[in-house]
PDB file of N, CA, C and O in Angstrom:
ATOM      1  N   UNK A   1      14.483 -16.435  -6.377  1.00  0.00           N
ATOM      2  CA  UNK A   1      13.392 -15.609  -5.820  1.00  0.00           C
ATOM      3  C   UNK A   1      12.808 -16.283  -4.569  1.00  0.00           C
ATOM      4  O   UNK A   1      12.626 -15.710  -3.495  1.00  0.00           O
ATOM      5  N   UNK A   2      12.541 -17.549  -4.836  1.00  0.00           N
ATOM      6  CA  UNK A   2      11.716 -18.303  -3.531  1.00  0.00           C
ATOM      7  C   UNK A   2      12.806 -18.549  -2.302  1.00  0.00           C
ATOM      8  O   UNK A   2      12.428 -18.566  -1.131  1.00  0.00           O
ATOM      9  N   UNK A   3      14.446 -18.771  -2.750  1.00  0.00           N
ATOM     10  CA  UNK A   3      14.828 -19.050  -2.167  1.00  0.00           C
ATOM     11  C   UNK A   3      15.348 -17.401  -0.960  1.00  0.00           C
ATOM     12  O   UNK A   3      15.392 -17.246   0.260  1.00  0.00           O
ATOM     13  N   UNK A   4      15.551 -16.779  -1.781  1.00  0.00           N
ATOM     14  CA  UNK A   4      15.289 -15.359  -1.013  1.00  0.00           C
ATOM     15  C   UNK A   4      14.672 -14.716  -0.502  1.00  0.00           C
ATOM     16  O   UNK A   4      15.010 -13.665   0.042  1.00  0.00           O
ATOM     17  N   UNK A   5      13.114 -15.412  -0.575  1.00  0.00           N
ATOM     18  CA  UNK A   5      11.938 -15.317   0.181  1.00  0.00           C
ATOM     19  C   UNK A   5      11.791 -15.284   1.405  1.00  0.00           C
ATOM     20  O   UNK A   5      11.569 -14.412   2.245  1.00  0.00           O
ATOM     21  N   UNK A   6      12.091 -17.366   1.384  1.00  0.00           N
ATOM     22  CA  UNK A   6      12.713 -17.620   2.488  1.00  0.00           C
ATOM     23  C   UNK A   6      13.780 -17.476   3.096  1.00  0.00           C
ATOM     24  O   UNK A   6      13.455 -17.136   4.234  1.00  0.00           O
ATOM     25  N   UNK A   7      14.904 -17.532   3.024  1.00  0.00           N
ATOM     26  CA  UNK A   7      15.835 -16.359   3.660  1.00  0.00           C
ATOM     27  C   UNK A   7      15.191 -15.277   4.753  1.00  0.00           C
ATOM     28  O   UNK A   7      15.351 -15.229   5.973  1.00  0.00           O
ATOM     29  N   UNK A   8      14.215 -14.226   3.660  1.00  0.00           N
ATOM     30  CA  UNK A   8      14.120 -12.989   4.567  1.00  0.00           C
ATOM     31  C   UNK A   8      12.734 -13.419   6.175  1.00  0.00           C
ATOM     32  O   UNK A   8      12.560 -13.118   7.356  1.00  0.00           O
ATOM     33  N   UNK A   9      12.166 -14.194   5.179  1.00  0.00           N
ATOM     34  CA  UNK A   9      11.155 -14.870   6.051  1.00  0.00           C
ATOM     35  C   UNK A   9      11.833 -15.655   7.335  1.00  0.00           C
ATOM     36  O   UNK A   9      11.124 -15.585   8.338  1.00  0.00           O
ATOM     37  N   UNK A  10      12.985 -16.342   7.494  1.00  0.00           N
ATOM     38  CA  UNK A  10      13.542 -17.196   8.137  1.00  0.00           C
ATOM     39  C   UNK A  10      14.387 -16.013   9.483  1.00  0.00           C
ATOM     40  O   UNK A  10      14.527 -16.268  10.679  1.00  0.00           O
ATOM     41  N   UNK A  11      14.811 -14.768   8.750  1.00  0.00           N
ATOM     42  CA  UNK A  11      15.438 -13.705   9.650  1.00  0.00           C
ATOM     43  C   UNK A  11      14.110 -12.902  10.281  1.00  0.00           C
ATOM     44  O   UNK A  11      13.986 -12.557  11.457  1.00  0.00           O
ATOM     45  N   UNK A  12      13.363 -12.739   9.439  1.00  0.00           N
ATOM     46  CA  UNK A  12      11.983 -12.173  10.168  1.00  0.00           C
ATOM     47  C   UNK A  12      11.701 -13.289  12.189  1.00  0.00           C
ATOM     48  O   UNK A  12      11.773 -13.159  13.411  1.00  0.00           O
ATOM     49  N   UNK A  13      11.424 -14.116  11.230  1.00  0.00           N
ATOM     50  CA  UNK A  13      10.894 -14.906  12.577  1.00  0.00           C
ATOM     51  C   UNK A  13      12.476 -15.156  13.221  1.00  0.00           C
ATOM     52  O   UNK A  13      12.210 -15.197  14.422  1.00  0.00           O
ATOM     53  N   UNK A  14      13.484 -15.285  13.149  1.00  0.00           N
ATOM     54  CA  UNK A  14      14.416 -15.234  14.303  1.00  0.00           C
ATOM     55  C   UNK A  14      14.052 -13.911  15.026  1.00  0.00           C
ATOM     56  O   UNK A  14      13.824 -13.901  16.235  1.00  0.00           O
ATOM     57  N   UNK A  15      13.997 -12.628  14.143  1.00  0.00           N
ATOM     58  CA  UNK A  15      13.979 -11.088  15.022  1.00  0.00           C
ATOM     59  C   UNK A  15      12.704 -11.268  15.526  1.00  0.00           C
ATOM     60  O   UNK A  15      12.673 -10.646  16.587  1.00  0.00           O
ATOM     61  N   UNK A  16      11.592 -11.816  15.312  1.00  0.00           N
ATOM     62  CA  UNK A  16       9.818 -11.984  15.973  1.00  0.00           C
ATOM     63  C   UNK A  16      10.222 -12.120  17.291  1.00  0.00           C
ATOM     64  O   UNK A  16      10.213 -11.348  18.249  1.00  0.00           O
ATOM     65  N   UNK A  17      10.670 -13.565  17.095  1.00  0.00           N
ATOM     66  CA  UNK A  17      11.394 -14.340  18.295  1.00  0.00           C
ATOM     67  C   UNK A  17      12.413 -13.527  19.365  1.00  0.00           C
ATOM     68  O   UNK A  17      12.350 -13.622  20.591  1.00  0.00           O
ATOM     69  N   UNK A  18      13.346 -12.723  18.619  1.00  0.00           N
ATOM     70  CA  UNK A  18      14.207 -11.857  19.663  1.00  0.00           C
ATOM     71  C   UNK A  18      13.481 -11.148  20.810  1.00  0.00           C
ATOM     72  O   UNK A  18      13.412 -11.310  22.028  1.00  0.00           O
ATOM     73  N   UNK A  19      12.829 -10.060  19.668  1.00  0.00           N
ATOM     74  CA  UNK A  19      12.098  -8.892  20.192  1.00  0.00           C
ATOM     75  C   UNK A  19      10.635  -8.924  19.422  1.00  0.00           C
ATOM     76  O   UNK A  19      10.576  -8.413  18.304  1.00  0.00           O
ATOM     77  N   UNK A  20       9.717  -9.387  19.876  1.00  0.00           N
ATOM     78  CA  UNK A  20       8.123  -9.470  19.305  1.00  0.00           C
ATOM     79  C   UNK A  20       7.663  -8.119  19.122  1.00  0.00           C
ATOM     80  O   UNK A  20       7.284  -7.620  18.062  1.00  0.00           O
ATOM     81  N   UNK A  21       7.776  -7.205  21.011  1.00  0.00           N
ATOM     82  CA  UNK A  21       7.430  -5.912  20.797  1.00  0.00           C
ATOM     83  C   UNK A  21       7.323  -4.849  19.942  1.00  0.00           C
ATOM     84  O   UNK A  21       6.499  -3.951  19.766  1.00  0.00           O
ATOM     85  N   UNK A  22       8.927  -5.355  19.192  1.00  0.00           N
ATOM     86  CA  UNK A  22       9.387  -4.131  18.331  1.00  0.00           C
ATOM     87  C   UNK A  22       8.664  -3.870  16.951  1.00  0.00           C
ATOM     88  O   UNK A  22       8.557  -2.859  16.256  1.00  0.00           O
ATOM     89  N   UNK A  23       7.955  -5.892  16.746  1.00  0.00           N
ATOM     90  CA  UNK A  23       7.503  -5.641  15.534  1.00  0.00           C
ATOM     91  C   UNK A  23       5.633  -5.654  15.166  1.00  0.00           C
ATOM     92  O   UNK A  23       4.864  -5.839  14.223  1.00  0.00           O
ATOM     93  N   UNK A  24       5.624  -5.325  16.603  1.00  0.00           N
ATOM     94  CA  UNK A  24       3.786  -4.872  16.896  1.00  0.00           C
ATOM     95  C   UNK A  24       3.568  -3.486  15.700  1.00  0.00           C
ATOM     96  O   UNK A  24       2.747  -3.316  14.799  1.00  0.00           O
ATOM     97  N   UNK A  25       4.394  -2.891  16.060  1.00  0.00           N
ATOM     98  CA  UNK A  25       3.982  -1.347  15.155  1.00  0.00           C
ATOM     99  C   UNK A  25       4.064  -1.405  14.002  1.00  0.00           C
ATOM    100  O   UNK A  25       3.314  -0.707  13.319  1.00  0.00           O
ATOM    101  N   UNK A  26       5.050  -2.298  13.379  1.00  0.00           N
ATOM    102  CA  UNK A  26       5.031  -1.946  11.644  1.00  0.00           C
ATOM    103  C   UNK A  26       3.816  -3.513  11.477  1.00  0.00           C
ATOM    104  O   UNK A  26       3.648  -3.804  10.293  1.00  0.00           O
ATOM    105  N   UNK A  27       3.137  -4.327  12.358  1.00  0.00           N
ATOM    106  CA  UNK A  27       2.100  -5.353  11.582  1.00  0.00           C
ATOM    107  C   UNK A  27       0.574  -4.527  11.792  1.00  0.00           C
ATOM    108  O   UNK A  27      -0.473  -4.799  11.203  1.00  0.00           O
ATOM    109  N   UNK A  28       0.829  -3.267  12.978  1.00  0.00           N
ATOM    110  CA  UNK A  28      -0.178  -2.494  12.794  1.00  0.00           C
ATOM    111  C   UNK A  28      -0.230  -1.374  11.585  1.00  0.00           C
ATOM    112  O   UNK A  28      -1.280  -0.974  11.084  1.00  0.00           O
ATOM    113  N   UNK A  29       1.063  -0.950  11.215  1.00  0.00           N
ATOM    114  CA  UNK A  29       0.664   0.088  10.218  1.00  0.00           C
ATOM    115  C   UNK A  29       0.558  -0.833   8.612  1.00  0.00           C
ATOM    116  O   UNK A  29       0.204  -0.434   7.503  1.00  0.00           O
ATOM    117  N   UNK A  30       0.972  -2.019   9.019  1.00  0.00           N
ATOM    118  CA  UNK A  30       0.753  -3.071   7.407  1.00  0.00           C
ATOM    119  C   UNK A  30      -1.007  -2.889   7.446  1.00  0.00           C
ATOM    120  O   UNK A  30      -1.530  -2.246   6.536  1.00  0.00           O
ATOM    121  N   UNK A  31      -1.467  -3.209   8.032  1.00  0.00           N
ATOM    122  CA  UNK A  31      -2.300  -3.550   8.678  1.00  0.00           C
ATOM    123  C   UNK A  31      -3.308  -2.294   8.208  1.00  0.00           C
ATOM    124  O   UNK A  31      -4.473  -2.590   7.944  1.00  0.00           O
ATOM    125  N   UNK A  32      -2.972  -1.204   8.123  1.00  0.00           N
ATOM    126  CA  UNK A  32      -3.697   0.226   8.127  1.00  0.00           C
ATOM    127  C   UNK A  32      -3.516   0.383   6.880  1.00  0.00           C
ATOM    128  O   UNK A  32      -4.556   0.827   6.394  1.00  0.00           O
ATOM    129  N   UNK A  33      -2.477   0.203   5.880  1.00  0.00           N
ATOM    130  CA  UNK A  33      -1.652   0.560   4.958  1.00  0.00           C
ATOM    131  C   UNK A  33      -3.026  -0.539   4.218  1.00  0.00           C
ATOM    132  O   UNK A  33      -4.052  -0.103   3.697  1.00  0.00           O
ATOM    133  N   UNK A  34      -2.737  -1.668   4.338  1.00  0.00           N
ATOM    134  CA  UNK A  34      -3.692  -2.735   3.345  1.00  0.00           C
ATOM    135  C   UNK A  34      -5.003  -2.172   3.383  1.00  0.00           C
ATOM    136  O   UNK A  34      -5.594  -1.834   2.357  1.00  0.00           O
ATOM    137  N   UNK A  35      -5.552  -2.041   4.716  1.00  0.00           N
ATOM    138  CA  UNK A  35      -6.918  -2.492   4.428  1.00  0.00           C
ATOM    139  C   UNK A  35      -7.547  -0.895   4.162  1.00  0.00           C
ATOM    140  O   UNK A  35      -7.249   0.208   4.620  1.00  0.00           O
ATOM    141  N   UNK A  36      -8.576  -1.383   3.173  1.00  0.00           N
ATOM    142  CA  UNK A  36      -9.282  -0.144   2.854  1.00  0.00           C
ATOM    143  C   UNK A  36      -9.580   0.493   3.709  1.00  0.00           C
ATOM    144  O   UNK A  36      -9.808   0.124   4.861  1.00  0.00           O
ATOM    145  N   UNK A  37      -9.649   2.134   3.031  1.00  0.00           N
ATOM    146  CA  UNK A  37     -10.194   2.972   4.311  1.00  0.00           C
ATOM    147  C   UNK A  37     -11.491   3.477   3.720  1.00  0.00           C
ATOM    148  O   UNK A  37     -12.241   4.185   4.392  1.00  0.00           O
TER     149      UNK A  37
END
């Protein structure tokens, strides 16, 4: 489990790193999705 964690965590931040832009929109709709409305 932890080790698959990290894994997905480790490909996250390579793609951050690729393209940052791309992943503005889904930390804004996390973002909308979490916090109470």
């Amino acid at each position: 489990m932890k080790l698959e964690k990290l894994e997905k965590l480790k490909k996250l931040e390579k793609l951050k790193k690729l393209e940052p832009i791309a992943f503005l929109p889904s930390i804004y709709l996390q973002k909308i999705i979490l916090s109470p409305l």
